[in-house]
C-alpha positions in Angstrom: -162.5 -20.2 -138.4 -162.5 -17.0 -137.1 -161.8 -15.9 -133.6 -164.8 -14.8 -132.5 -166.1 -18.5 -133.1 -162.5 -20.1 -131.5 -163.9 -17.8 -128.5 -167.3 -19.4 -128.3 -166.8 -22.6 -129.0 -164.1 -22.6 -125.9 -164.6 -22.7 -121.8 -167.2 -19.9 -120.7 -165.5 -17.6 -118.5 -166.5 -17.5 -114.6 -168.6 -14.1 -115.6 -170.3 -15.7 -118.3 -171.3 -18.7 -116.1 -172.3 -15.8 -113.6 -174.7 -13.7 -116.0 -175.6 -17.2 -117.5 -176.8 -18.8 -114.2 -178.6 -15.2 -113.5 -180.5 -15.2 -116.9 -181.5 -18.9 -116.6 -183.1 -17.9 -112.6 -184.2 -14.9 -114.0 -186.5 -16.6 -116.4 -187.6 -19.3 -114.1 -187.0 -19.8 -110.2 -184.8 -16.4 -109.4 -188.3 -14.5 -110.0 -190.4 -16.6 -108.1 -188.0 -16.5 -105.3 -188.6 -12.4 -105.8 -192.3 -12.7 -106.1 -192.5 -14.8 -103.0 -190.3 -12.5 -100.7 -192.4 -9.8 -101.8 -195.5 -11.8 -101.1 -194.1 -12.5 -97.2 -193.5 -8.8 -96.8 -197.4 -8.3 -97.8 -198.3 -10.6 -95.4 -196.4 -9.8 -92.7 -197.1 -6.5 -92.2 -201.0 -6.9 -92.3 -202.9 -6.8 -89.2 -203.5 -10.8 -89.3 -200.5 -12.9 -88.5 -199.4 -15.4 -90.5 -201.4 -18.7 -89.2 -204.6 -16.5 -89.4 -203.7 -16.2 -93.1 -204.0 -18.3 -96.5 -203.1 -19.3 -99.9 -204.2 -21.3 -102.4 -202.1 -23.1 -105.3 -203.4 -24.9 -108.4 -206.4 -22.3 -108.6 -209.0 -22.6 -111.1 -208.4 -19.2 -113.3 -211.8 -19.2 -115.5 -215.7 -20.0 -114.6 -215.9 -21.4 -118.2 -214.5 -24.8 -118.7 -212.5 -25.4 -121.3 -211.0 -21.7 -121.0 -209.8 -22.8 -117.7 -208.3 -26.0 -118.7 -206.4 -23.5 -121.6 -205.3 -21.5 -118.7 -203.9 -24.4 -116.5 -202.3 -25.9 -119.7 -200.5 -22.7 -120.0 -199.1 -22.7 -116.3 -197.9 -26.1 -116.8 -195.9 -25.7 -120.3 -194.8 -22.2 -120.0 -192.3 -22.9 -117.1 -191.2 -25.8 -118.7 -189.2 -23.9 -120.8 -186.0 -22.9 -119.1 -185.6 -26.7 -118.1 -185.2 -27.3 -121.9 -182.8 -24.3 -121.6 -180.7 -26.1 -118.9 -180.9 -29.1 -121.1 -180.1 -27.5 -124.4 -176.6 -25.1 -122.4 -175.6 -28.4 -120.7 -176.1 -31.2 -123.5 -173.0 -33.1 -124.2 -172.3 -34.6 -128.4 -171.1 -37.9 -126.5 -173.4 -40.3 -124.5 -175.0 -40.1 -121.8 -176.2 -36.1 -123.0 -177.5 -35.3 -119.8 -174.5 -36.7 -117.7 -173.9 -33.1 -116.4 -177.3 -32.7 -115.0 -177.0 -36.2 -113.8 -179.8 -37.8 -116.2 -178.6 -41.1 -117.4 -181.2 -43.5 -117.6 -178.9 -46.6 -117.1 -180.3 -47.6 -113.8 -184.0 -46.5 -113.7 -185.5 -49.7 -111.2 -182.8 -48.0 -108.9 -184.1 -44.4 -109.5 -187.2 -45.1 -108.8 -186.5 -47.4 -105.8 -184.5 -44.1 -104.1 -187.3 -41.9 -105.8 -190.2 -43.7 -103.9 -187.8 -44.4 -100.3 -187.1 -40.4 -100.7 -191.1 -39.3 -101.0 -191.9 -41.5 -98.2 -189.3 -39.8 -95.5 -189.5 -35.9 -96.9 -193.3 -36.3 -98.0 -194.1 -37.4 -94.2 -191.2 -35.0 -92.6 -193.1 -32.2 -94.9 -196.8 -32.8 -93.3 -194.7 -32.6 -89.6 -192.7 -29.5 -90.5 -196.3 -27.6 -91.8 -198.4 -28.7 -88.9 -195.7 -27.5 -86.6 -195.7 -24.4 -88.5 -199.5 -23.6 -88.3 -199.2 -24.5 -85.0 -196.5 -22.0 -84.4 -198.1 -20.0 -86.5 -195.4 -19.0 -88.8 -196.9 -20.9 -92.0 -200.1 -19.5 -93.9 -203.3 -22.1 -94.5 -202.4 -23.6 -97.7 -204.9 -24.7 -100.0 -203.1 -27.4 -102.5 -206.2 -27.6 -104.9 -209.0 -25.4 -105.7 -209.7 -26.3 -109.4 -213.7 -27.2 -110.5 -214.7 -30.3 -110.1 -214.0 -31.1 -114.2 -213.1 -34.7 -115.7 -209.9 -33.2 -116.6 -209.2 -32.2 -112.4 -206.7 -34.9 -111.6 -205.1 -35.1 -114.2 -204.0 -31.3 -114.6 -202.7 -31.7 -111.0 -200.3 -34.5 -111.8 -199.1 -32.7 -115.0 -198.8 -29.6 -112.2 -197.3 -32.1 -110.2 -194.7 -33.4 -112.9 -193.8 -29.7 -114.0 -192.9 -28.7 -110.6 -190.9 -31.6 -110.3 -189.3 -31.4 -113.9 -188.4 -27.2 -113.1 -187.4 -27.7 -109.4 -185.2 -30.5 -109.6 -183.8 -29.6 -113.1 -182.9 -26.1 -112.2 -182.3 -26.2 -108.7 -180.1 -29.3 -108.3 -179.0 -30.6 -111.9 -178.0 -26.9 -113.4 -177.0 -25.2 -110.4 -174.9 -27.9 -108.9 -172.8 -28.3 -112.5 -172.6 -24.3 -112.8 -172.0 -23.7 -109.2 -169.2 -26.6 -109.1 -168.1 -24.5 -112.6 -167.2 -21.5 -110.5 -165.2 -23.6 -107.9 -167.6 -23.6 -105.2 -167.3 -25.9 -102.5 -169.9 -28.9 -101.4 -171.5 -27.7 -98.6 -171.4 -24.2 -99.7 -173.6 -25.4 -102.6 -175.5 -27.3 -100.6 -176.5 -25.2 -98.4 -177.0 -22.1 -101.0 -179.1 -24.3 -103.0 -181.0 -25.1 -100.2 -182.1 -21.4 -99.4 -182.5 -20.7 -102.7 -185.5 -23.8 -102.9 -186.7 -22.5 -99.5 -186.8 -18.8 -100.9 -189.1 -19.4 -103.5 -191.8 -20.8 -101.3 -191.7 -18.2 -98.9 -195.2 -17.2 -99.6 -196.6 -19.8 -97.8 -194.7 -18.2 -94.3 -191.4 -19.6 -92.5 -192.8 -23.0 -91.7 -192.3 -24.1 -95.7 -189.0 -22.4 -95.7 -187.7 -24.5 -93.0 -189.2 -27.3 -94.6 -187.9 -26.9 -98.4 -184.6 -25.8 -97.3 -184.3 -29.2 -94.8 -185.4 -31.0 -98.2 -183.1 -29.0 -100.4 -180.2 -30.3 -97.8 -181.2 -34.1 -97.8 -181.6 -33.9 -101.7 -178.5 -32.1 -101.9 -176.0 -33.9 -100.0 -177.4 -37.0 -101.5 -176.9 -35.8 -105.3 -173.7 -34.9 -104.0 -172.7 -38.7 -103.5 -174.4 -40.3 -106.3 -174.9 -37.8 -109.1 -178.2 -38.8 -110.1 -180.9 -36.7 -110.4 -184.2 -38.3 -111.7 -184.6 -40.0 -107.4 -185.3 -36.8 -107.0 -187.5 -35.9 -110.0 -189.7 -39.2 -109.0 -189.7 -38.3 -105.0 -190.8 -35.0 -105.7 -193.7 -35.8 -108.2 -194.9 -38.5 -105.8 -195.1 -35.8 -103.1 -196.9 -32.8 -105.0 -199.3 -35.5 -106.7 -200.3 -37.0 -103.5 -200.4 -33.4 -101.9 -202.8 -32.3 -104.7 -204.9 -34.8 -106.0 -205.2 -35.9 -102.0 -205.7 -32.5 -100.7 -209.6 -32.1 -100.7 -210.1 -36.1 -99.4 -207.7 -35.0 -96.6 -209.2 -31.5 -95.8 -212.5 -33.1 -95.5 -211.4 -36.5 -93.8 -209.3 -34.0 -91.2 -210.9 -31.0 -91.0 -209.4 -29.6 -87.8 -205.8 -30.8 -89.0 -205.7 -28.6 -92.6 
């Protein structure tokens, strides 16, 4: 065998698991993150502030149907890539192959116990944080659905739902924490680095949903920290974003002057 492949096949160095994490946010989170600051920097310097503002998310992206359901389709797949990036750099030959993103499947009744108890206290802790935001007028109007009216409506937004749980939670806690712990970094100072890093990405909704990511990123993350396991997570935040979504336009019109 030949050095080159002795080389490879050993322990990455810290700079490749540097320019390795950087590639895998590059192609996923990292530019969102970069897209979103750029997006608060629009919005703050317009004449409007922030709470006189909005956004919308899960847009419809074609008049015609079934070009729009092509389009939507596309959203969902396309960023599922680098999670079967982080999947296929992390995969271990012995069982379980996930271990090191902390997907095991040996206990799923528990996951999903912790999954739905977790959904529960951030998804209600989430509504506070963006009312008080509005209020405060740090947090843009978000709109969580604005798709036609097409049989295929709710069930786009769970499979939006499911992706942004899948990519979140994949990249942000399952890679990060095992390359991040690679490089010697401490608990906390993942933590709470992870944390800003989920808040940053959202920032084009206003401060109010960076508080209230980075809160969750700390809750998620100090509990991953104890137990290792990340599909709670993956089930608490696809409960969340599918009752945020498919709920959204019952809610808006059930509460008008609260949305």
């Amino acid at each position: 065998m030949s050095d080159a492949l002795l080389q490879a096949d050993g322990p990455l160095s810290r700079g490749r698991i540097r320019g390795e994490i950087l590639l895998v946010l590059g192609v996923s989170l990292g530019s969102s993150a970069v897209l979103a600051i750029l997006n608060l920097i629009d919005l703050s310097t317009r004449p409007q502030s922030l709470g006189h503002q909005s956004t919308a998310i899960n847009t419809s992206l074609s008049d015609r149907q079934y070009i729009d359901l092509s389009y939507q389709l596309y959203d969902i797949l396309i960023p599922l890539v680098p999670v079967v990036l982080v999947c296929y750099i992390l995969w271990q030959a012995a069982r379980p192959h996930l271990a090191r993103l902390g997907v095991d499947f040996l206990h799923p009744w528990r996951d999903v116990g912790l999954g739905l108890a977790l959904a529960v206290v951030i998804g209600a802790g989430g509504i506070g944080v963006y009312l008080g935001g509005r209020a405060l007028g740090i947090t843009v109007d978000v709109s969580a659905a604005s798709l036609g009216q097409y049989w295929w409506t709710v069930p786009i937004l769970l499979l939006s739902a499911l992706r942004s749980a899948l990519q979140e939670e994949f990249i942000v806690i399952g890679y990060l924490y095992a390359r991040l712990r690679d490089l010697g970094w401490g608990k906390w100072t993942i933590i709470l680095s992870t944390a800003v890093f989920r808040g940053s990405y959202h920032l084009y909704q206003g401060w109010g949903s960076f508080v209230g990511n980075f809160i969750m990123g700390v809750i998620f993350g100090w509990i991953y920290s104890r137990f290792g396991r990340l599909l709670p997570f993956v089930i608490a935040h696809f409960v969340i974003d599918a009752a945020l979504f498919v709920g959204y336009s019952w809610a808006k019109s059930a509460f008008p002057g609260l949305l």
